[in-house]
C-alpha positions, 0 to 999 in steps of 0.5 A, spaced: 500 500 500 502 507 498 500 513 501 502 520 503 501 524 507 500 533 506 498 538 510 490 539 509 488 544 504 480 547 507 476 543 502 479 537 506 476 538 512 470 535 511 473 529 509 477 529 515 472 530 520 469 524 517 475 520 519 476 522 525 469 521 527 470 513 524 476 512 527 474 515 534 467 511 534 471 504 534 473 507 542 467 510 543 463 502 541 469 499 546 469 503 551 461 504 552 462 513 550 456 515 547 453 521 545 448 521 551 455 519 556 460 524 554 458 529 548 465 532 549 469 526 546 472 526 539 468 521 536 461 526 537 464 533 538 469 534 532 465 539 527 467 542 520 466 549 524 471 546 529 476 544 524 475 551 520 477 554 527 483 550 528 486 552 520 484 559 520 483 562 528 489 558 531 493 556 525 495 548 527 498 545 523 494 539 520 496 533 516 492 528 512 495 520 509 491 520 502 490 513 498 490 516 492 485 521 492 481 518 499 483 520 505 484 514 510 488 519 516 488 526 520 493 529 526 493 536 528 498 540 532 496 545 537 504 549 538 504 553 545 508 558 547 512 554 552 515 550 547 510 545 547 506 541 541 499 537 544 498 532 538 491 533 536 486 527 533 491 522 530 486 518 526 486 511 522 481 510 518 479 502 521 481 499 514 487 502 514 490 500 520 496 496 522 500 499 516 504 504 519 498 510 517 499 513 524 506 512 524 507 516 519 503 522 521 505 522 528 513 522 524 510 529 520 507 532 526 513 531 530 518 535 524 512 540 524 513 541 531 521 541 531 522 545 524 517 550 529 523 550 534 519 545 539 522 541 544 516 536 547 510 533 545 504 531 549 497 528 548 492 525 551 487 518 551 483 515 553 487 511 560 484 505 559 486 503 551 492 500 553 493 498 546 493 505 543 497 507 550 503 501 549 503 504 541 505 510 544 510 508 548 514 504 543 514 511 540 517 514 545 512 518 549 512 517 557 505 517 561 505 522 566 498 523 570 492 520 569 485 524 571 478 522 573 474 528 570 467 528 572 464 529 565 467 523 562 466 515 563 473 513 562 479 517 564 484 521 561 492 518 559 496 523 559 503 522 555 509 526 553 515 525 549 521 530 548 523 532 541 530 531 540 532 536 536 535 534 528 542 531 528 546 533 521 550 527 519 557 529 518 561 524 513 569 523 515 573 527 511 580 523 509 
C-alpha cells in the first residue's frame, strides 16, 4: 500500500472530520462513550466549524495520509508558547490500520513541531486503551498523570515525549 501524507488544504476538512469521527467511534463502541455519556469526546464533538477554527483562528498545523485521492488519516498540532506541541486527533481510518498510517503522521507532526523550534510533545487518551497507550510508548512518549474528570466515563492518559532536536550527519573527511 502507498500513501502520503500533506498538510490539509480547507476543502479537506470535511473529509477529515469524517475520519476522525470513524476512527474515534471504534473507542467510543469499546469503551461504552456515547453521545448521551460524554458529548465532549472526539468521536461526537469534532465539527467542520471546529476544524475551520483550528486552520484559520489558531493556525495548527494539520496533516492528512491520502490513498490516492481518499483520505484514510488526520493529526493536528496545537504549538504553545512554552515550547510545547499537544498532538491533536491522530486518526486511522479502521481499514487502514496496522500499516504504519499513524506512524507516519505522528513522524510529520513531530518535524512540524521541531522545524517550529519545539522541544516536547504531549497528548492525551483515553487511560484505559492500553493498546493505543503501549503504541505510544514504543514511540517514545512517557505517561505522566492520569485524571478522573467528572464529565467523562473513562479517564484521561496523559503522555509526553521530548523532541530531540535534528542531528546533521557529518561524513569523515580523509
Amino acid at each position: 500500500m502507498s500513501f502520503a501524507v500533506q498538510r490539509v488544504n480547507p476543502a479537506e476538512i470535511p473529509a477529515c472530520v469524517s475520519v476522525i469521527r470513524e476512527s474515534f467511534r471504534t473507542v467510543a463502541d469499546e469503551f461504552g462513550i456515547t453521545p448521551e455519556n460524554a458529548p465532549r469526546f472526539t468521536a461526537f464533538a469534532v465539527t467542520e466549524e471546529r476544524l475551520r477554527y483550528h486552520d484559520t483562528v489558531e493556525h495548527r498545523p494539520m496533516f492528512a495520509a491520502h490513498d490516492g485521492e481518499r483520505i484514510v488519516g488526520y493529526v493536528s498540532l496545537a504549538c504553545h508558547e512554552e515550547g510545547t506541541c499537544e498532538l491533536g486527533n491522530l486518526a486511522v481510518l479502521p481499514s487502514y490500520r496496522h500499516r504504519g498510517i499513524g506512524r507516519a503522521l505522528l513522524e510529520a507532526a513531530e518535524e512540524e513541531a521541531r522545524e517550529r523550534g519545539y522541544s516536547r510533545m504531549t497528548l492525551s487518551l483515553v487511560d484505559e486503551n492500553t493498546r493505543l497507550r503501549e503504541w505510544y510508548e514504543s514511540l517514545g512518549f512517557k505517561r505522566t498523570n492520569s485524571v478522573k474528570y467528572d464529565f467523562f466515563p473513562f479517564t484521561c492518559g496523559y503522555m509526553e515525549k521530548e523532541l530531540k532536536p535534528f542531528q546533521i550527519k557529518q561524513e569523515a573527511v580523509t
